[in-house]
C-alpha positions as CSV (number, residue, x, y, z in Angstrom):
1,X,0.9,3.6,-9.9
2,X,-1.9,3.1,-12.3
3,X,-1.0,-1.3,-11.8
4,X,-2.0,-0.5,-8.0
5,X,-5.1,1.3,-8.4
6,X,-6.2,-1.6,-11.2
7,X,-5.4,-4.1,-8.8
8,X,-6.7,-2.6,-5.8
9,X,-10.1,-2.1,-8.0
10,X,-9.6,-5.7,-8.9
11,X,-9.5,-6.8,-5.5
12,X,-12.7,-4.9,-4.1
13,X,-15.0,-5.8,-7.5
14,X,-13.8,-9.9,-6.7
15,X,-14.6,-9.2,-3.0
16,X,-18.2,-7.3,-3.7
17,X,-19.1,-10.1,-6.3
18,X,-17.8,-12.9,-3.8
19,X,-20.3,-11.9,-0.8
20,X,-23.3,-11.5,-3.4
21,X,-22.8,-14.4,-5.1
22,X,-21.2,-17.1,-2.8
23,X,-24.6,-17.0,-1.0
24,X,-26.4,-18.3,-3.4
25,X,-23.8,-21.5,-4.6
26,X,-24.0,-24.8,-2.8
27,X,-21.2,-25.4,0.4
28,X,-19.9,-28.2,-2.3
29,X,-19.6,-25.5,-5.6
30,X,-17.7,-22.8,-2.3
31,X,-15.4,-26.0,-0.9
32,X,-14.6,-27.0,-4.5
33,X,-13.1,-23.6,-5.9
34,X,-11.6,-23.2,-2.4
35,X,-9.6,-26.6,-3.1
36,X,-9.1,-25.5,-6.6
37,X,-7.5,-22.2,-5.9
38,X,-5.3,-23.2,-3.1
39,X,-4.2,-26.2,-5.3
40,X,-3.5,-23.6,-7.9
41,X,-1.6,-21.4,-5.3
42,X,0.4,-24.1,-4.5
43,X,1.2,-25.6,-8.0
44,X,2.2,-21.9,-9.1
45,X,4.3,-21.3,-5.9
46,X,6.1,-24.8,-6.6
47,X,7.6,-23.3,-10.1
């Protein structure tokens, strides 16, 4: 139970800190670490 509410935690922090700060990067900083982590998705579902 206490993994949930970490992760749940985790998951609305990452969200709150993506709307303030992905404002203020460059499209091409946002378009880069969306490539990186569906790259990384996709390497990691690969294993």
């Amino acid at each position: 139970m206490i993994g949930t509410l970490v992760n749940a935690g985790a998951v609305i922090v990452g969200s709150l800190l993506g709307n303030l700060m992905g404002a203020r990067l460059p499209e091409r900083v946002r378009s880069t670490v969306v490539t990186g982590f569906g790259l990384f998705t996709l390497g990691y579902g690969l294993q």
